[in-house]
C-alpha positions in Angstrom: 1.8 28.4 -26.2 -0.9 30.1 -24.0 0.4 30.2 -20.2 -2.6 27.4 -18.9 -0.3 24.8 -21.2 3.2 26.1 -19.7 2.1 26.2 -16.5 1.0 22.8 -16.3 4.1 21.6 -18.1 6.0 23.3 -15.5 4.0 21.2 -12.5 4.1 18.3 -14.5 8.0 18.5 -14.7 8.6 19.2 -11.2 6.3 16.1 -10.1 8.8 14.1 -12.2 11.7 15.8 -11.4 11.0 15.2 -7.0 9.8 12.1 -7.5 13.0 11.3 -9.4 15.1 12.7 -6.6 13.3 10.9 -4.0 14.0 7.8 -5.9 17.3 8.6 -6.3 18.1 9.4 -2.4 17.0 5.6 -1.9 13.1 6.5 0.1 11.9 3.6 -0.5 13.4 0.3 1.8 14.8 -2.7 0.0 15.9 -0.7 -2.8 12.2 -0.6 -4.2 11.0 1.8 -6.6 8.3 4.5 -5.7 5.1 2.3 -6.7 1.3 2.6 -5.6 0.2 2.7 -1.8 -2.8 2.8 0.0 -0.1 4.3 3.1 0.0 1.3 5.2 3.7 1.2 6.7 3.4 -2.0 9.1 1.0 -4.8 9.4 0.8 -7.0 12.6 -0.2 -10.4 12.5 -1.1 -12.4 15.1 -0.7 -16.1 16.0 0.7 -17.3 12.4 3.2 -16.9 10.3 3.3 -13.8 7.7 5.6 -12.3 4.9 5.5 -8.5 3.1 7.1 -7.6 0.4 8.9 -11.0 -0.7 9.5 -11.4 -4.4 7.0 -13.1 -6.3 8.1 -14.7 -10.0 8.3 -12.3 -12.9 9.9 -9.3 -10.9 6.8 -9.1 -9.0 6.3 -8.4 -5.2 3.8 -10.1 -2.8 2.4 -10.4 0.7 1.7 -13.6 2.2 -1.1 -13.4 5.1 -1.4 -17.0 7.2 -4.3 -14.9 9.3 -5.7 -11.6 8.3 -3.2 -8.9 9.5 -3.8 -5.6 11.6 -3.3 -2.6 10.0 0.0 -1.4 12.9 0.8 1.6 11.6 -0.7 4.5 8.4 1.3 7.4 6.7 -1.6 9.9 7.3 0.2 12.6 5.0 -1.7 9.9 2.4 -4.9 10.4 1.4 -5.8 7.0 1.1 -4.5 6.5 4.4 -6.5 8.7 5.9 -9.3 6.2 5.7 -7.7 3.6 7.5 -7.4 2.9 11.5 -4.5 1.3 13.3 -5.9 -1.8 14.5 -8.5 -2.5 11.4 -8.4 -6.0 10.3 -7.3 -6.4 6.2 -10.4 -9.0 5.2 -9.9 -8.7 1.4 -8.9 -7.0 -1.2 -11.5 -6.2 -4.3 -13.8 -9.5 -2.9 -10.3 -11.6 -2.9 -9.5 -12.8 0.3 -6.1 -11.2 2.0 -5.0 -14.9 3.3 -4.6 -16.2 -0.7 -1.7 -15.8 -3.0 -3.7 -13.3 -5.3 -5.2 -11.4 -2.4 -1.2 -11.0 -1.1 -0.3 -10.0 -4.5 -3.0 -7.3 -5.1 -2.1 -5.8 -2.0 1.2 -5.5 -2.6 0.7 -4.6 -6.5 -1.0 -1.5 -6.5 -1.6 0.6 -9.3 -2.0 4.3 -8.9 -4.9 5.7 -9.4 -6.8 2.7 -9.7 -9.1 2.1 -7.4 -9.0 -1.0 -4.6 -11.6 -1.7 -2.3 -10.4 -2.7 0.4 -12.9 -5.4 2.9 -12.0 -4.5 6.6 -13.4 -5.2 10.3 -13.0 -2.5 12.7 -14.5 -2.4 16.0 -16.0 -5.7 15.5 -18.0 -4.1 12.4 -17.3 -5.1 8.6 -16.8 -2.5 5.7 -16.1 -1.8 3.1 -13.3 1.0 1.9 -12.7 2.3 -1.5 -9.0 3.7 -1.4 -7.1 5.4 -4.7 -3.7 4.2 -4.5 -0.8 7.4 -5.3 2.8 7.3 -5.5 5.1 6.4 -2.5 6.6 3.7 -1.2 4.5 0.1 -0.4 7.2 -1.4 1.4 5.5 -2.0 5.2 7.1 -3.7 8.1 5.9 -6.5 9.7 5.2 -7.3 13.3 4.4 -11.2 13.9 2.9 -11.7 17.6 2.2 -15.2 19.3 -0.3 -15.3 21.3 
């Protein structure tokens, strides 16, 4: 085998091998495997009644939005993260609204290294984001504020 082949055999068992251990040490909340993220660790909502993360038939996880939520908080070590603001306002997820059952479930179903776009408002101004979901944990919080 030329050196090009065992080198990237080497990389490729060291990505399994840390992700692996990171699984193992329990980095992910609930007791959640290491699945796609876009890096959004906590949504807020405001006024109505929201839910991350509950369990939706089949083994499945889902979010359920009553109001389009904030983004409260980003891992910016995450690339895909690094395109998002605290305080932009989840509109939709590829053209699905965020406030129906498939829009939470797409959200919370990421696949890596497919890509999601991602419909926001920020600053009072509408766009459009297309993110590339990687491995980590997609297991935000949740702040629910009544007005």
């Amino acid at each position: 085998m030329n050196r090009r082949v065992l080198r990237r055999i080497a990389c490729v068992t060291l990505a399994a091998l840390a992700v692996r251990e990171a699984h193992a040490q329990g980095a992910c909340s609930e007791n959640r495997a290491m699945a796609g993220t876009i890096g959004i660790t906590r949504f807020e909502c405001v006024g109505r009644s929201c839910s991350v993360s509950g369990r939706a038939g089949r083994g499945g996880y889902a979010h359920d939005f009553a109001v389009e939520p904030r983004v409260g908080a980003v891992d910016a070590t995450l690339a895909p993260a690094r395109q998002l603001r605290v305080g932009d306002v989840v509109l939709a997820i590829d053209d699905v609204p965020i406030t129906t059952r498939e829009g939470g479930r797409r959200l919370a179903d990421l696949a890596i290294g497919d890509t999601v776009r991602l419909r926001i408002r920020r600053e009072g101004q509408e766009a459009e984001l297309a993110l590339v979901p990687v491995l980590g944990c997609n297991t935000p919080s949740l702040t629910v504020r009544i007005p």
